[in-house]
Backbone as CSV, one residue per row, in Angstrom:
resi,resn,N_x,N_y,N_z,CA_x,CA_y,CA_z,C_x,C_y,C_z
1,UNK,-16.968,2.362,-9.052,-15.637,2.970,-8.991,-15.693,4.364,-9.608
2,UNK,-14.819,5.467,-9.074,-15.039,6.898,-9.506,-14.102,6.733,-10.662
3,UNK,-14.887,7.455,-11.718,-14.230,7.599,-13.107,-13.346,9.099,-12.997
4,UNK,-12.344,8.639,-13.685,-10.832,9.547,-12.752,-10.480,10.057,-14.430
5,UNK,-10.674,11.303,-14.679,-10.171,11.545,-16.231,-9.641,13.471,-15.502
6,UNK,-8.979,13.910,-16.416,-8.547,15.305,-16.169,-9.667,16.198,-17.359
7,UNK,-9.691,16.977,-16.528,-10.468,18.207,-17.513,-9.961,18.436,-18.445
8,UNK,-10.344,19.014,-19.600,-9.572,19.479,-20.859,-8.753,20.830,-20.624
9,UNK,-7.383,20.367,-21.216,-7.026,21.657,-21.019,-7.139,22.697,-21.600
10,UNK,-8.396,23.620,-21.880,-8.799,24.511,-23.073,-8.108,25.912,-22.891
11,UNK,-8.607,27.031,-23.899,-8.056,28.368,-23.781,-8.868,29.035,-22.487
12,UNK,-10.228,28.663,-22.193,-10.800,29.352,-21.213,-10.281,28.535,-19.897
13,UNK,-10.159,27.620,-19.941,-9.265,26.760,-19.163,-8.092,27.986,-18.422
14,UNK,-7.171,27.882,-19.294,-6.038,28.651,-19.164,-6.566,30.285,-18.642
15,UNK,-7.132,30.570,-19.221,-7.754,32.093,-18.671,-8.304,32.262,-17.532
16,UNK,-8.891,31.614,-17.209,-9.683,31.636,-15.596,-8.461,31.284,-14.656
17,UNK,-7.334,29.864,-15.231,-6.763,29.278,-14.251,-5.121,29.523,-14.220
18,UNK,-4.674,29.939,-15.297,-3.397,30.208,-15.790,-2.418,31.098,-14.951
19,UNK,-3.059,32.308,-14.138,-2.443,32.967,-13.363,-2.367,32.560,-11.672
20,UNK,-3.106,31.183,-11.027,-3.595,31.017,-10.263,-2.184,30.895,-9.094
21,UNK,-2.218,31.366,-8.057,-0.654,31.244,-7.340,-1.721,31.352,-5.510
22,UNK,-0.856,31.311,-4.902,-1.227,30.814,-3.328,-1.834,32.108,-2.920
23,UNK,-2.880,31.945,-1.724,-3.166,33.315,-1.474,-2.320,33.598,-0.175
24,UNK,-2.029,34.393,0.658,-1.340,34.865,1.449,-1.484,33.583,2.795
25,UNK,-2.452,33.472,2.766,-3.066,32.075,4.289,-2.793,30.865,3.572
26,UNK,-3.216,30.571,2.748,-2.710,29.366,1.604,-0.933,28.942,1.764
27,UNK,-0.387,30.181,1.319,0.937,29.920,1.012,2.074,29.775,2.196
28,UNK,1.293,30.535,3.663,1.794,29.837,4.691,1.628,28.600,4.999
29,UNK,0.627,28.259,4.773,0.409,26.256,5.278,1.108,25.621,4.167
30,UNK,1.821,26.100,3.197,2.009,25.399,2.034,3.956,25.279,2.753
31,UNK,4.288,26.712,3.227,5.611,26.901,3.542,5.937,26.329,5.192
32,UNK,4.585,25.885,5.515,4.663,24.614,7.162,4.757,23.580,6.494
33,UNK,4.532,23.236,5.503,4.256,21.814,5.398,5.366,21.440,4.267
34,UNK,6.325,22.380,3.960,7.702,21.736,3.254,8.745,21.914,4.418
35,UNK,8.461,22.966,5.283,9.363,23.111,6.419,9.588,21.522,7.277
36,UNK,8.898,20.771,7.319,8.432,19.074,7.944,9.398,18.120,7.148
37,UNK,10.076,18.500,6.368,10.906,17.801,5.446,12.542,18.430,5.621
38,UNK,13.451,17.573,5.615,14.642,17.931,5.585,15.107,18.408,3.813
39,UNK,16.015,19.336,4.112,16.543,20.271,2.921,16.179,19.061,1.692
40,UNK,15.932,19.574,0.409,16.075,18.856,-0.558,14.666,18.185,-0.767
41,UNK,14.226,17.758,0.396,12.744,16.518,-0.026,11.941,17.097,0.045
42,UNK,11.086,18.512,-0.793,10.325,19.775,-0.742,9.502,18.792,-1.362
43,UNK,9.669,18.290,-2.460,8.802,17.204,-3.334,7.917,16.430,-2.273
44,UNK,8.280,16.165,-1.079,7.312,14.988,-0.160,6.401,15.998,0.035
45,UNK,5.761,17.191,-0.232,5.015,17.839,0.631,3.635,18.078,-0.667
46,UNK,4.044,17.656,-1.501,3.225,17.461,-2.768,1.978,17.444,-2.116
47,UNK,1.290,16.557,-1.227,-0.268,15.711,-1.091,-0.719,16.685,-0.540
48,UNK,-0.033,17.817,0.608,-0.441,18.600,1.281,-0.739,19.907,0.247
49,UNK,0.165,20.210,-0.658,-0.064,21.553,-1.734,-1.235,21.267,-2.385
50,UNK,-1.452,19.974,-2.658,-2.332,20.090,-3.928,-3.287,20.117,-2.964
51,UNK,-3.589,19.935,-1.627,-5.121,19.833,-0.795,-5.460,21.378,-0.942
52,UNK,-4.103,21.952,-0.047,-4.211,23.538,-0.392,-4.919,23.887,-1.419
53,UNK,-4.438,23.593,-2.961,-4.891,24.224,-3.881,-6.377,24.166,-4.137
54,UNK,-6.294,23.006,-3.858,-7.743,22.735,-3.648,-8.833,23.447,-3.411
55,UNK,-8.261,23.332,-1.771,-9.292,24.338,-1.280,-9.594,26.110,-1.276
56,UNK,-7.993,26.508,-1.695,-8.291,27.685,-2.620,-9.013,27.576,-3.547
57,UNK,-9.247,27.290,-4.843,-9.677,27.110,-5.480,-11.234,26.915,-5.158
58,UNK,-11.447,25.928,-4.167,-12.850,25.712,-3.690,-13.436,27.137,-3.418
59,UNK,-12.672,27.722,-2.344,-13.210,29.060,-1.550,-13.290,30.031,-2.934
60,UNK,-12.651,30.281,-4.290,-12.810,31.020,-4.994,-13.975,30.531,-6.114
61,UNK,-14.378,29.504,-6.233,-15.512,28.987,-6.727,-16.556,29.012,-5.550
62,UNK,-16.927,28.605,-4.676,-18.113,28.432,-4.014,-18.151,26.904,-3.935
63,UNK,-17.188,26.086,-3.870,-17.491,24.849,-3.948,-16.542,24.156,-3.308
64,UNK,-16.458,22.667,-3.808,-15.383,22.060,-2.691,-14.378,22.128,-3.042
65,UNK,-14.422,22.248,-4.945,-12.995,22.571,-5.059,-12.513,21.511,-5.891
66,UNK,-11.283,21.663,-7.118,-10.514,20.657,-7.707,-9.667,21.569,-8.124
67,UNK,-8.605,20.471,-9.247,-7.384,20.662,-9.420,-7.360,21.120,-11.389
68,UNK,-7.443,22.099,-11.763,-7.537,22.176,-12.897,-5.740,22.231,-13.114
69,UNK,-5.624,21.411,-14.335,-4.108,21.760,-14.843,-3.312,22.723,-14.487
70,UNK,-3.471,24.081,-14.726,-2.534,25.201,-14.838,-2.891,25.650,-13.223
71,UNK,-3.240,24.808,-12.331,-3.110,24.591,-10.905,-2.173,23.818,-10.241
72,UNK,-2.435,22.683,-11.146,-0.780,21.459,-11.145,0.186,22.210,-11.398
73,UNK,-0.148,22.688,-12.391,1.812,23.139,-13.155,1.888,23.979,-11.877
74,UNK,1.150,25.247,-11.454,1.902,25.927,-10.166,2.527,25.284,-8.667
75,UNK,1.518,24.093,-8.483,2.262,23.571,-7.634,3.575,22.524,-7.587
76,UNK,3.690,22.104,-8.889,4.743,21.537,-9.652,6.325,22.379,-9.798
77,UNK,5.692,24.033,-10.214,7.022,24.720,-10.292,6.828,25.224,-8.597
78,UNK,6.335,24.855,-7.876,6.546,25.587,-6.741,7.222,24.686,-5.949
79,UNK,7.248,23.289,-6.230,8.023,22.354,-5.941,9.155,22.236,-6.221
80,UNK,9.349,22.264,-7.380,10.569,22.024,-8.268,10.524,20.629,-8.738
81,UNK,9.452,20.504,-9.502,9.179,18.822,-9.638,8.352,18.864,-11.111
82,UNK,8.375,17.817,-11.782,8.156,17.430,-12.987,6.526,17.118,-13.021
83,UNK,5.515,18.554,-13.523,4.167,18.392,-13.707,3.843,16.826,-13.706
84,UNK,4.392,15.993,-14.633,3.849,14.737,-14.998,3.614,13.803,-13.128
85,UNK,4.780,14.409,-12.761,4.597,13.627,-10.815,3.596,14.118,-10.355
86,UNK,3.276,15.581,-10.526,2.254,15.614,-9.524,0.619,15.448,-10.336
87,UNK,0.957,15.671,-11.099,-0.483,14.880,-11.974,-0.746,13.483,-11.527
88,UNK,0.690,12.641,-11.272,0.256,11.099,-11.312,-0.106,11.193,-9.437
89,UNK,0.386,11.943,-8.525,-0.631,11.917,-7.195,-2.334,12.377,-7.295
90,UNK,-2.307,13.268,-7.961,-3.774,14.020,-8.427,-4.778,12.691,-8.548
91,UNK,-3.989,12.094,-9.508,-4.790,11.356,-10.003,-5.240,9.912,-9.288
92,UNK,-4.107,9.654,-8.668,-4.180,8.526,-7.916,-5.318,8.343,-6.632
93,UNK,-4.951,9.870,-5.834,-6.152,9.609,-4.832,-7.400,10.399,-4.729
94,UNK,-8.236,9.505,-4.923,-9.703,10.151,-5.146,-9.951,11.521,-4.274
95,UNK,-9.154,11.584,-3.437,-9.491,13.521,-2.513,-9.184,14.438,-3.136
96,UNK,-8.683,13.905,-4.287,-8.134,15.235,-5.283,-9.309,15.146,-6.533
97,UNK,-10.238,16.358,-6.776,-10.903,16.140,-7.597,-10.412,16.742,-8.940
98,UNK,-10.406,15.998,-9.929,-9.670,16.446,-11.028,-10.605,17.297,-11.974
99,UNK,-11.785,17.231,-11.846,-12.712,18.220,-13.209,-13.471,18.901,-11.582
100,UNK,-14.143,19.799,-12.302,-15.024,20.963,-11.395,-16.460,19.855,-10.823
101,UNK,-16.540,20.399,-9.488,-17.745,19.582,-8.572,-18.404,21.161,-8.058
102,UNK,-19.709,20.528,-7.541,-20.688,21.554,-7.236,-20.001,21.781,-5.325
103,UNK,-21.349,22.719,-5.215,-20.805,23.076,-3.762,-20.871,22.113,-2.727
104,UNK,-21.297,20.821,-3.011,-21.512,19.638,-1.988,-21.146,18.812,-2.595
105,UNK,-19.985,17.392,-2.429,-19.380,16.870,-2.937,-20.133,15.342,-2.379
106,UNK,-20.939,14.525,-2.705,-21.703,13.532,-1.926,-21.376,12.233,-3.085
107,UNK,-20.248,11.833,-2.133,-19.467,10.481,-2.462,-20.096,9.456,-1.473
108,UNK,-20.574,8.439,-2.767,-21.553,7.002,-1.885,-20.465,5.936,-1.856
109,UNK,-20.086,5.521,-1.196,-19.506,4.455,-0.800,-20.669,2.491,-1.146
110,UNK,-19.979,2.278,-2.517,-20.900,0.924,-2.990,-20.383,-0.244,-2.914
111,UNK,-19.255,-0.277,-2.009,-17.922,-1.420,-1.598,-19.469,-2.942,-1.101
112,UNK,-18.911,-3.703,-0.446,-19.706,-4.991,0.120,-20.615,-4.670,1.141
113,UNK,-19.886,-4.171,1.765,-20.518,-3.811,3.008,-21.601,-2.875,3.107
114,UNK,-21.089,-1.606,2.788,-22.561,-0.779,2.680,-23.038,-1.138,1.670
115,UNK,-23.179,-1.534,0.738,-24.171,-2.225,-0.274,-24.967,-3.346,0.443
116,UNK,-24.684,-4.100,1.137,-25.314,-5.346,1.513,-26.221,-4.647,2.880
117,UNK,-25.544,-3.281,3.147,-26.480,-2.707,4.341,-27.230,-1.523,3.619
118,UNK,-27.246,-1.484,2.050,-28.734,-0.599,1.447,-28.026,0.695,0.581
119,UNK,-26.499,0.370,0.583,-26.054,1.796,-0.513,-27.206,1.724,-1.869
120,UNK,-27.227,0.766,-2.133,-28.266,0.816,-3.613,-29.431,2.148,-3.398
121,UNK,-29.999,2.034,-1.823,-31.018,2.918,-1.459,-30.763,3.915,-0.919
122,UNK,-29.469,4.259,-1.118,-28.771,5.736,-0.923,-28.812,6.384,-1.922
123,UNK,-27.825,5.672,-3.125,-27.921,5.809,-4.468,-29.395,6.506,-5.371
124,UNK,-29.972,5.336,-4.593,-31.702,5.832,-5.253,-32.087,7.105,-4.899
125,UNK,-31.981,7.309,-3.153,-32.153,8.365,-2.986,-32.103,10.026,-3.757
126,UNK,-30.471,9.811,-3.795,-29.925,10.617,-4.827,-30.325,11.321,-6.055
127,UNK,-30.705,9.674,-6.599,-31.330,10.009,-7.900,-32.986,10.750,-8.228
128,UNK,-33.815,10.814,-6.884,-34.629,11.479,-6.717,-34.857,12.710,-6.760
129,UNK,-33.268,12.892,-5.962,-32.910,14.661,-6.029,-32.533,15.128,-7.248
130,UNK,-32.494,14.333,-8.319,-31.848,15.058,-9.532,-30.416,15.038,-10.031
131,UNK,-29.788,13.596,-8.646,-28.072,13.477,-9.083,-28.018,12.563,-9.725
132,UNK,-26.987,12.680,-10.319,-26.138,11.698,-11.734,-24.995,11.052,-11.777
133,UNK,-24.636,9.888,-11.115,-23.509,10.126,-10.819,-22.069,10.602,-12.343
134,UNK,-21.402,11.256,-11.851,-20.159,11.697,-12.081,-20.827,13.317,-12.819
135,UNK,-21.689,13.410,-12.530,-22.027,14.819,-12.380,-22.533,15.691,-11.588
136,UNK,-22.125,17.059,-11.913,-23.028,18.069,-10.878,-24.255,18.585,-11.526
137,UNK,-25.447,18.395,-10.371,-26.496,19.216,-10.602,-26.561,20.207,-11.480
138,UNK,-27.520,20.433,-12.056,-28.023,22.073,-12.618,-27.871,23.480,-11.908
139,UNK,-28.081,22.956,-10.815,-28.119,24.406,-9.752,-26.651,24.054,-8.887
140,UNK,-25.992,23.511,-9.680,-24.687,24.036,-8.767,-24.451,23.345,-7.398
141,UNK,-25.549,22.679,-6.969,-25.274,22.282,-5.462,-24.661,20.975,-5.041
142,UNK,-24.744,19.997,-6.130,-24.594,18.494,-6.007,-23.432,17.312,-6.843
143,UNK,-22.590,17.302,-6.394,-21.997,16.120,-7.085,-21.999,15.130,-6.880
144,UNK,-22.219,13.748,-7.938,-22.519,12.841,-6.763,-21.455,11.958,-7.957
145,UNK,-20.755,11.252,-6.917,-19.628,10.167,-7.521,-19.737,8.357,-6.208
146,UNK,-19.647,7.515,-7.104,-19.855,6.300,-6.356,-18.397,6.054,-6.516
147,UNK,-18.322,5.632,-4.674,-16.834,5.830,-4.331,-16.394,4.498,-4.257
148,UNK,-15.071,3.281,-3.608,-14.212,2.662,-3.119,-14.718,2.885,-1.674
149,UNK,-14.471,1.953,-0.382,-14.427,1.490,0.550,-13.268,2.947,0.870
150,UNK,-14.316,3.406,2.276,-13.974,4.799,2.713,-13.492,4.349,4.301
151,UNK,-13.613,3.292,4.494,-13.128,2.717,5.780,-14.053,3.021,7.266
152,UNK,-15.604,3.119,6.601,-16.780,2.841,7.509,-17.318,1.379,7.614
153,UNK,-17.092,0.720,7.331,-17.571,-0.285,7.164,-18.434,-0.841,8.715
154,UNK,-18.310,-0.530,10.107,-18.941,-0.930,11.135,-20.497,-0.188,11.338
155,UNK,-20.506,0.843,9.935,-21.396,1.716,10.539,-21.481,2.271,8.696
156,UNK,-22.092,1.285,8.454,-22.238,0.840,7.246,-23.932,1.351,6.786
157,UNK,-24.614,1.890,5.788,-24.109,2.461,4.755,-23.750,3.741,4.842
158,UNK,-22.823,4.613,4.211,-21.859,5.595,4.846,-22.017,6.326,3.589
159,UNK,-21.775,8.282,3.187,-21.711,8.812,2.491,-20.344,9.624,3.050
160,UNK,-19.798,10.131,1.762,-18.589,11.462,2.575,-19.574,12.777,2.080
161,UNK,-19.422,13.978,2.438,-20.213,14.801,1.928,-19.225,16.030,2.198
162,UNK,-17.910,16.890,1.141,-17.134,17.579,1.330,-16.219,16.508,2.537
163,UNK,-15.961,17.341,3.764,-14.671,16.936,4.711,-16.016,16.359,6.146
164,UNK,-16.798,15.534,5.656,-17.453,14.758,6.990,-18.292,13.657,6.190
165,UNK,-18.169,12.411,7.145,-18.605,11.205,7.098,-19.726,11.473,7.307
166,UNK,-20.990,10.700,7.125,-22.217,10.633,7.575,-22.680,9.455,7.120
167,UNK,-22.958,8.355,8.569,-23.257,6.913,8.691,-24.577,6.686,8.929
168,UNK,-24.133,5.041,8.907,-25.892,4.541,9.364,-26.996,5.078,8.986
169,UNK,-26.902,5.430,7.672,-27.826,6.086,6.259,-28.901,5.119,5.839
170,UNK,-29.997,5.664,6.519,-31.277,5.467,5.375,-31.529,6.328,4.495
171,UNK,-32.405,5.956,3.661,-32.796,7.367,2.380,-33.140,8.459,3.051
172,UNK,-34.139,8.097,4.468,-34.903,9.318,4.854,-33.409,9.953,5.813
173,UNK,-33.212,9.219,6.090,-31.532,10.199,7.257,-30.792,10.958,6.086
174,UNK,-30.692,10.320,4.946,-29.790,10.947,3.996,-30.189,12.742,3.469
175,UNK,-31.986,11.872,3.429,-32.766,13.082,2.748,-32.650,14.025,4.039
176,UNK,-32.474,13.946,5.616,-32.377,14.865,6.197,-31.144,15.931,5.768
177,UNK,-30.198,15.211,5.776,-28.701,14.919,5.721,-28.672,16.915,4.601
178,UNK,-29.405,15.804,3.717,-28.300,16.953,2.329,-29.922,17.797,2.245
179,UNK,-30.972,18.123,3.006,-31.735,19.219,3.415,-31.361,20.037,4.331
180,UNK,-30.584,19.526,5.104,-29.690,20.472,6.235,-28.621,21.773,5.118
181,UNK,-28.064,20.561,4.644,-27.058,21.248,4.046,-27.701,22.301,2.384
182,UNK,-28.652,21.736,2.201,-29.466,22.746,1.136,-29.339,24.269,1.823
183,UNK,-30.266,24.052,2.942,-31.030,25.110,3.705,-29.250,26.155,4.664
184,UNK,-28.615,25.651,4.098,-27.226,26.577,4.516,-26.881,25.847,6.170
185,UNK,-27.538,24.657,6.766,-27.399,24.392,8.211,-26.003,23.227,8.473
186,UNK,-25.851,22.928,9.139,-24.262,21.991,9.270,-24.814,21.136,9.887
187,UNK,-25.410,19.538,9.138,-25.429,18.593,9.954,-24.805,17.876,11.051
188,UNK,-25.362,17.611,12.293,-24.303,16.409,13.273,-23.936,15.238,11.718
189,UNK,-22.314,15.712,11.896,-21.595,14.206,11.160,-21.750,13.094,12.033
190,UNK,-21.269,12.122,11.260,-20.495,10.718,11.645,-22.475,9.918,11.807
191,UNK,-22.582,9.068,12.827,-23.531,8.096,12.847,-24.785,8.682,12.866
192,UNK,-25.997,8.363,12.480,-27.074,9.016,12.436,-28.351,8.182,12.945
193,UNK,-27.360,7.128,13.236,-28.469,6.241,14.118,-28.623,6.811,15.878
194,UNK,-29.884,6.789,16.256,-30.435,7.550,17.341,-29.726,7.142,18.396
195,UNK,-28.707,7.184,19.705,-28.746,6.225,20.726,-26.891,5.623,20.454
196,UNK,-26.730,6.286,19.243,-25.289,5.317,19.145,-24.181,6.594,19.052
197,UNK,-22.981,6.402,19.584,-21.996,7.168,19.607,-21.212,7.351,18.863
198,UNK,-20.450,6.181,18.302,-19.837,6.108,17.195,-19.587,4.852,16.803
199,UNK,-19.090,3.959,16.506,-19.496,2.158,16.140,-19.371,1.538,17.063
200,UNK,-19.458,1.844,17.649,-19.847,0.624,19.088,-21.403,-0.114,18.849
201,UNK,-21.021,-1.398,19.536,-22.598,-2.458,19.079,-23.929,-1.696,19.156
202,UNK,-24.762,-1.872,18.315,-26.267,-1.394,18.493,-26.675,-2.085,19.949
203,UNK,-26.987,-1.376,20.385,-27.971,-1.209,21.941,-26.666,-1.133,22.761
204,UNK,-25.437,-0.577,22.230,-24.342,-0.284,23.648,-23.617,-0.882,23.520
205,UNK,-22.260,-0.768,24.469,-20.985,-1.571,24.119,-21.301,-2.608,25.271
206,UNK,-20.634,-3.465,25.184,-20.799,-4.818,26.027,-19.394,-5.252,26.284
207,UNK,-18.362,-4.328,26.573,-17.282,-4.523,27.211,-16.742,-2.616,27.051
208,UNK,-15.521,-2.671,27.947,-15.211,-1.111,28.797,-16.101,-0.001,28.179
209,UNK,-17.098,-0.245,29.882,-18.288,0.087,29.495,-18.109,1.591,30.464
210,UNK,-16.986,1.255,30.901,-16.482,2.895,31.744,-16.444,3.923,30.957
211,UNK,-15.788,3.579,29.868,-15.036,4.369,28.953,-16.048,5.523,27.849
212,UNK,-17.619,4.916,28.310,-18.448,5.822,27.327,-18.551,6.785,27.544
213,UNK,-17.899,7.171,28.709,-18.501,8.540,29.209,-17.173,9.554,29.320
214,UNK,-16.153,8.845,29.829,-15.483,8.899,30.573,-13.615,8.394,29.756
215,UNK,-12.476,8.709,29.854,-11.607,8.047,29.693,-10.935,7.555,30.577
216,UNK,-11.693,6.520,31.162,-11.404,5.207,32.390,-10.290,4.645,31.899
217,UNK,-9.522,4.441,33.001,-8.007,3.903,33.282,-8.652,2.636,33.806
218,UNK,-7.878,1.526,33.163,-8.726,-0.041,33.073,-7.004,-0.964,33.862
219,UNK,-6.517,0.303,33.364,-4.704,-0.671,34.341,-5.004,-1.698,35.463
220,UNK,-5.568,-0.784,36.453,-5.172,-1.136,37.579,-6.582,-2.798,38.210
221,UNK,-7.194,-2.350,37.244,-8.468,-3.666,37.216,-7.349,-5.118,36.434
222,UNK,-6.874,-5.012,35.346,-6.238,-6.030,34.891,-5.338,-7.085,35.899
């Protein structure tokens, strides 16, 4: 399970983060996504600001990005809502990272399923490279946190790595995986098994078998 604590709120804290406000592209998606709400319920748009902030924040670090305090409080008074609320969303869902992560965010999924299909030997993997979990690397590149059931389970053992899935993980697919992404290259996400599309049965689907190619209309057969 990911250990969920807030950064300290220090003086250098406050100095780096204290003035932090939307950047011009930021603060439009921030002003679409309270516009989706009728007058008054600006507060529902909370999950979407703090992603924003996020990823500001990410793009001004070099990384994926989290939520330091005097980041909350801005999106809190930009709400009109009581810091303590949006701290308790922060905190609640693991997409919000609450202390600083490196530039690759590589969340293992150790639920039943991918464990019983070899997360342990993902994990290991990891630890070859020099990760820890609930820390980042030395060089800045690696965070590694053991996650909750990410909702791969057909295509099982599964990593998130930043904003893409990457399945059907052996050590050596993994070790391709986050060498792609060393070397500055953008891995094919999602399944990494040879021959498969996306969870459909190993060696092919064995019912609407039109549909692999194609988005076959099955109506008129019924």
């Amino acid at each position: 399970m990911a250990d969920r604590h807030l950064e300290p709120d220090t003086p250098e804290l406050r100095a780096r983060w204290g003035k932090f406000a939307f950047s011009k592209a930021w603060e439009a998606k921030a002003k679409a996504a309270i516009a989706r709400y009728p007058a008054g319920r600006q507060r529902s748009a909370v999950m979407a600001l703090l992603d924003y902030a996020q990823r500001q924040v990410g793009e001004e670090t070099q990384t994926q990005g989290w939520l330091p305090i005097p980041v909350m409080e801005y999106v809190a008074a930009y709400l009109d809502m009581p810091i303590i609320r949006v701290v308790e969303v922060a905190s609640f869902y693991t997409m919000y990272n609450l202390v600083p992560v490196g530039r690759f965010h590589v969340q293992v999924c150790g639920t039943t399923p991918c464990m019983l299909r070899g997360s342990d030997d993902i994990l290991a993997a990891c630890k070859k490279r020099g990760m820890a979990k609930g820390h980042t690397s030395d060089d800045g590149l690696w965070t590694l946190t053991e996650v909750e059931c990410m909702g791969n389970c057909a295509s099982a053992p599964m990593v998130q790595i930043n904003d893409d899935n990457f399945e059907d993980l052996t050590a050596d697919r993994l070790d391709a995986v986050l060498d792609a992404l060393a070397a500055g290259k953008s891995p094919k996400a999602g399944t990494q098994e040879p021959g498969r599309h996306t969870v459909e049965p190993s060696g092919g689907p064995t019912t609407l078998k039109q549909m692999v190619k194609a988005n076959h209309d099955y109506r008129g057969d019924w």
